[in-house]
N, C-alpha and C positions, 0 to 999 in steps of 0.2 A: 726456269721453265714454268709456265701458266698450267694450272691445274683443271684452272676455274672460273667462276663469277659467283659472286653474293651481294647483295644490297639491296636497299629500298627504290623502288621503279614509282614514276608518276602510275596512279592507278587506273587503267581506262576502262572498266564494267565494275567498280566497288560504288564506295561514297567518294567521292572529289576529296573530303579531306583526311581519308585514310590512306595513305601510302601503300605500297605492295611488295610484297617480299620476292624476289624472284633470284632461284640457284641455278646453276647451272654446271657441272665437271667432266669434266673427260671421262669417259668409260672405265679408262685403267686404275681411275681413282674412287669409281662407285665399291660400298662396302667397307673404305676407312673411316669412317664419324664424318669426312671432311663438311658435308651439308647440314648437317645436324652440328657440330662446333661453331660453325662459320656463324649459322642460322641464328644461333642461341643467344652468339655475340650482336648483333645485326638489330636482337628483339630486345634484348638488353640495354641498347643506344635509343632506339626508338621511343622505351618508356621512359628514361633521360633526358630525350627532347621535348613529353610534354604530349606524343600521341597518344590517343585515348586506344585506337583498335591498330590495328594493321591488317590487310588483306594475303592473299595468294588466291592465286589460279594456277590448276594442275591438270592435263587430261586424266581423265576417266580410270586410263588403262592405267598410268603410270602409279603402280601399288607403293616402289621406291620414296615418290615424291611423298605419296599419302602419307608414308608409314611418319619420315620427317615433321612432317606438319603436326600430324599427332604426338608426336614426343612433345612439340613445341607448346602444346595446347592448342590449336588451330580447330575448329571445328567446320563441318560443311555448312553451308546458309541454306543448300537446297536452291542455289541458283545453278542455272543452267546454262553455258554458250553450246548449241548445238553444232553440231561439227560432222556429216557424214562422212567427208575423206577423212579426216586427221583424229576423229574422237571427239568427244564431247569435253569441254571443260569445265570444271567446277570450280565455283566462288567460296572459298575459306574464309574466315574469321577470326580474329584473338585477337580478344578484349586484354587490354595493358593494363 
């Protein structure tokens, strides 16, 4: 049974040669680490390949996503995709 998604995504609002991290899990599985272990493994590979940063984009509202990204070290850059239906999203950073 699929849980989930974790990996590195082409980045389309970062820098072109920073990569992006993007999770995704099923409801019934938010609240086990699964994003947060997945992730950590993911940022872990990424400084092994030689990337210097990795991005994410998370909406606004979603506290969940924030909180992950900060354990990982991820910081905001203060960019903005504006979004009046769906929330605004923000541009994350960690430097490798």
């Amino acid at each position: 049974m699929a849980t989930g998604y974790c990996g590195l995504v082409e980045n389309s609002v970062g820098r072109p040669e920073e990569p992006e991290l993007a999770f995704e899990f099923l409801q019934e599985f938010w609240g086990r680490g699964f994003a947060t272990e997945a992730s950590r493994l993911i940022v872990d590979r990424a400084a092994t390949m030689g990337y210097e940063y990795l991005a994410s984009t998370v909406r606004e509202w979603n506290t969940a996503s924030l909180h992950v990204l900060s354990k990982l070290g991820f910081t905001d850059t203060g960019e903005r995709e504006r979004d009046v239906e769906h929330g605004d999203s923000l541009l994350l950073r960690l430097r490798l």
